[in-house]
C-alpha positions in Angstrom: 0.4 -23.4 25.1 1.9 -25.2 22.8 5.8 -26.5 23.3 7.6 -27.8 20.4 6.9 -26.8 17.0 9.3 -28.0 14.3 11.6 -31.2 14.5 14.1 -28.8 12.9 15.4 -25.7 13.4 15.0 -24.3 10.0 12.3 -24.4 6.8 13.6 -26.0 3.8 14.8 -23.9 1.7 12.2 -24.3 -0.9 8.8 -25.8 -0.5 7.2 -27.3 -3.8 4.4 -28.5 -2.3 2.6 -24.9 -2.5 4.2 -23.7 -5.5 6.9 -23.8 -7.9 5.9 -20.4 -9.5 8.6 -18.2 -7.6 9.7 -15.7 -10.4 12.9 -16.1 -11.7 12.7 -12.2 -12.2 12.3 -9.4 -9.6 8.1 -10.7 -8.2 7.4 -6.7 -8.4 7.6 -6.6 -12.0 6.0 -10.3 -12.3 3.2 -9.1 -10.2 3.3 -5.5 -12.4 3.3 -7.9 -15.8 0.1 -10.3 -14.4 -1.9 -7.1 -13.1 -1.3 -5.3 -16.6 -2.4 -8.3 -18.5 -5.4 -7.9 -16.6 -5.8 -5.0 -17.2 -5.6 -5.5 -20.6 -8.9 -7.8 -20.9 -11.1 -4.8 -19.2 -10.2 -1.4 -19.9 -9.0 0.9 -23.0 -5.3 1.4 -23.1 -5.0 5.1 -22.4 -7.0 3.8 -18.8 -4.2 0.9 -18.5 -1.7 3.3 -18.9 -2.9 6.4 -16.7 -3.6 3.1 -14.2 -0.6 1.8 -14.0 1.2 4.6 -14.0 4.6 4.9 -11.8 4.2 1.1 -11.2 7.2 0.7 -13.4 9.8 2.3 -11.4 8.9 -0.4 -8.3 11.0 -3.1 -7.6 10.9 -5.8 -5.1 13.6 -3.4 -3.5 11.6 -0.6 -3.1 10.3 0.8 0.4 7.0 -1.1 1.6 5.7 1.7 2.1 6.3 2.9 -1.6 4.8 0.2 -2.6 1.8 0.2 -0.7 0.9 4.1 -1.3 1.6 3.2 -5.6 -0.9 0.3 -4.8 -3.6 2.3 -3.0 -3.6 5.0 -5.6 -3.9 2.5 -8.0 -6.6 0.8 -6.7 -8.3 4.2 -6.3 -8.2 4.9 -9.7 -9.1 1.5 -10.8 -12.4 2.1 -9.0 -12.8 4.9 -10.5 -12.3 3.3 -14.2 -14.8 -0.3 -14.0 -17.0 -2.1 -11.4 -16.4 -4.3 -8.0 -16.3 -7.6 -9.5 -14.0 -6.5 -12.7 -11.4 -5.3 -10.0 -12.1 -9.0 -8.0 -11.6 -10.1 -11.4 -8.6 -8.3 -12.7 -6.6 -8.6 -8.9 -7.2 -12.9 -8.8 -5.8 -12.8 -12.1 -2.6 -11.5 -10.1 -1.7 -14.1 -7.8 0.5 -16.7 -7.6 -0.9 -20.2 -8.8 -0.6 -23.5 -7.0 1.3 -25.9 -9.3 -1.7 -27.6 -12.0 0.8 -30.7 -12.0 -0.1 -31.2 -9.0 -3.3 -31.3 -9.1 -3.8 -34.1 -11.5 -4.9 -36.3 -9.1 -7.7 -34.1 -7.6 -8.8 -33.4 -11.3 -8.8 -37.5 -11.7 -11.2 -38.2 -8.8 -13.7 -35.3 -9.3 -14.3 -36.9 -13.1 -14.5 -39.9 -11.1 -16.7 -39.4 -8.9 -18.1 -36.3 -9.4 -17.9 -35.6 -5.2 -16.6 -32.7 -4.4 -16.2 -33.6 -0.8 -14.0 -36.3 -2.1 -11.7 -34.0 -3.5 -11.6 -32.0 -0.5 -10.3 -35.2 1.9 -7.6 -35.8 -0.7 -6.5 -32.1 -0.3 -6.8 -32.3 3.4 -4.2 -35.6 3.2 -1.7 -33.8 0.8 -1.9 -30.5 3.2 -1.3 -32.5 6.4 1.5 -34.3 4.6 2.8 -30.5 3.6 2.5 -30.0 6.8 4.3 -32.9 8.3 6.9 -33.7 5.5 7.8 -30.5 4.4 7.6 -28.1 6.8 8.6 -30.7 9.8 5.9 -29.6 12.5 5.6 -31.4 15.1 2.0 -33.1 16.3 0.7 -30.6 18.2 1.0 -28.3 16.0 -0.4 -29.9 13.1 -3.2 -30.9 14.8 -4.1 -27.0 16.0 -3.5 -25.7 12.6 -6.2 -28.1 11.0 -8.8 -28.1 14.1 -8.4 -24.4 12.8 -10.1 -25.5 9.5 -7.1 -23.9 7.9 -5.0 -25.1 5.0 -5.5 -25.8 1.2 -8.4 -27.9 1.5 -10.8 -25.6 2.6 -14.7 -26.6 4.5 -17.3 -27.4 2.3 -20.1 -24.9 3.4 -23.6 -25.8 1.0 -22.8 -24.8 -2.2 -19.1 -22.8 -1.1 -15.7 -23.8 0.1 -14.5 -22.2 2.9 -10.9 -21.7 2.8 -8.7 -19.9 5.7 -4.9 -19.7 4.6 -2.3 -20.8 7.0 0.2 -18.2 8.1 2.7 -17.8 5.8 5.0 -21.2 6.2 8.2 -19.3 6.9 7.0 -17.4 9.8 4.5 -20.2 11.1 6.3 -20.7 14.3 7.4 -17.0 15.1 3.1 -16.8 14.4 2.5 -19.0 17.1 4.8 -17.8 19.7 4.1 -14.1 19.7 1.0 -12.9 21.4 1.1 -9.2 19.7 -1.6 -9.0 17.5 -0.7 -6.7 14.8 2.7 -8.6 14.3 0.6 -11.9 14.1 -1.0 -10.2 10.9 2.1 -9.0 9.9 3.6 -12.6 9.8 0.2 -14.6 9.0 0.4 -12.4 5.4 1.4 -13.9 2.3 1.8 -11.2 0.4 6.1 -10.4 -0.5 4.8 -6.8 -1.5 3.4 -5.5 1.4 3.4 -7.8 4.1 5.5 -5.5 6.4 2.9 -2.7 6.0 -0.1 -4.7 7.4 -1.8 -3.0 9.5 -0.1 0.2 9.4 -1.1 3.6 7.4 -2.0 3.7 4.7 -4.0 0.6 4.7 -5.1 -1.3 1.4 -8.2 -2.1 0.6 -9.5 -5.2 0.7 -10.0 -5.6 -2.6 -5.9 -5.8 -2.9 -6.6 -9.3 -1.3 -8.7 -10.9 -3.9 -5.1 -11.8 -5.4 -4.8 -13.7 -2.6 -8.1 -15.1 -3.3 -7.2 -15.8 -7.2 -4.5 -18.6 -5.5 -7.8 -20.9 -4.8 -9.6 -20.1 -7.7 -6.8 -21.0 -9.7 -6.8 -24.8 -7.7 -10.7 -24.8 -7.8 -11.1 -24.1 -11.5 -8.6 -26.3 -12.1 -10.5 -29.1 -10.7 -13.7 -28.6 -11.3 -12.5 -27.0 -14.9 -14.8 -24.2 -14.8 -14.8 -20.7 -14.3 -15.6 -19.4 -10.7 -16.4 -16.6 -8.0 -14.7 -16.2 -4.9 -15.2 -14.0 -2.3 -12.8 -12.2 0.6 -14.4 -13.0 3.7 -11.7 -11.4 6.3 -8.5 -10.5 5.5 -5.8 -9.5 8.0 -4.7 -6.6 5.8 -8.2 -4.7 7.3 -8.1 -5.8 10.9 -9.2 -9.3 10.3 -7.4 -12.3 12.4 -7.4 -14.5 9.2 -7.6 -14.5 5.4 -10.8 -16.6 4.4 -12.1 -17.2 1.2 -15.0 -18.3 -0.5 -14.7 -20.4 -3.4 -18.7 -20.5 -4.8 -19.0 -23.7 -6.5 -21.1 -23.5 -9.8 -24.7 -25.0 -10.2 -23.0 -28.2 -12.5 -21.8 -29.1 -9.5 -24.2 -32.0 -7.7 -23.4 -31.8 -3.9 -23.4 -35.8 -2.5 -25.6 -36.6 0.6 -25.0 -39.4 2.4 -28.2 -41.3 3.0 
């Protein structure tokens, strides 16, 4: 069990480690903007529109439940309209994005060295930092979130990364104290839309999480400056006890062995 979690009794108020993207408008209609640009690049308008229709009267004020039965129906129809990875494709393009700035350095020592594994240690320091400077955990707890193998860094897997996301930072020690397992999902999800629904009826698909998923394929492709494939692996929105992802590295990549 572990004792003492923060060295404060709050969370900063904002944390720009993770992102600076937070919407200066209503993240509903940002979200609504990003998915209809999608959208945009794989269907014929009279399907965008018939698609997202009744999106446009959801705010970030809206009942979760509102939200979630417009999402489902959505996502019904959207099957209906192309294939499986054209709605992976079309739902990463909808998340939020990890700051590029920030990434500069990663970016430097992969054209450097060309080591991916590299890349991933430097990661792992800046996310232990995050975890440490910005968020104010104490040992313990840093130390059982990244024998976890969670965090931004992700686990290099063959020819994958493995990433698991953290809980979401705001409710990280709320996580860790409660032993209910539906809340822990509930507070473990990222997601500002629909996080209050998880696990509850209706339930999204888990295709609604390769949004999440488009977070590290924004930070991957970014890197590597190449287009990729990721892949949900578990999600708590369908029963899972985390959200992992598979970041599939492309074949220019050259995995280093150590002799």
């Amino acid at each position: 069990m572990l004792r003492y979690y923060t060295r404060s009794t709050h969370f900063p108020s904002t944390i720009s480690f993770m992102s600076n993207n937070t919407p200066t408008t209503d993240f509903e209609k940002a979200w609504q903007g990003k998915l209809s640009a999608g959208l945009d690049q794989y269907l014929e308008s009279d399907q965008h529109s018939q698609i997202l229709d009744g999106g446009e009267q959801l705010t970030m004020e809206s009942p979760t439940l509102e939200k979630i039965i417009w999402s489902c129906e959505m996502l019904d129809k959207l099957d209906k309209a192309t294939d499986e990875r054209s709605q992976q494709e079309i739902l990463s393009g909808c998340a939020c994005q990890y700051p590029k700035e920030n990434l500069e350095e990663a970016r430097g020592i992969y054209l450097e060295t060309g080591d991916v594994d590299q890349v991933i240690d430097h990661l792992q320091v800046k996310f232990i930092g995050f975890l440490n400077e910005v968020l104010e955990l104490e040992d313990p707890l840093i130390q059982e979130i990244t024998s976890r193998g969670w965090g931004l860094a992700g686990v290099r897997d063959g020819t994958r990364i493995i990433s698991t996301k953290i809980p979401k930072s705001g409710y990280l020690v709320d996580y860790f104290k409660t032993e209910d397992p539906q809340e822990k999902r509930k507070l473990y999800c990222h997601c500002p839309r629909v996080r209050d629904g998880v696990g509850d009826e209706p339930q999204l698909p888990e295709v609604y999480c390769y949004c999440g998923a488009g977070f590290y394929k924004g930070i991957w492709e970014t890197i590597l400056d190449e287009p990729l494939r990721v892949e949900v692996l578990e999600s708590v929105m369908v029963g899972g006890d985390v959200c992992k992802i598979a970041i599939h590295l492309p074949e220019t990549v050259t995995i280093q062995t150590n002799p």
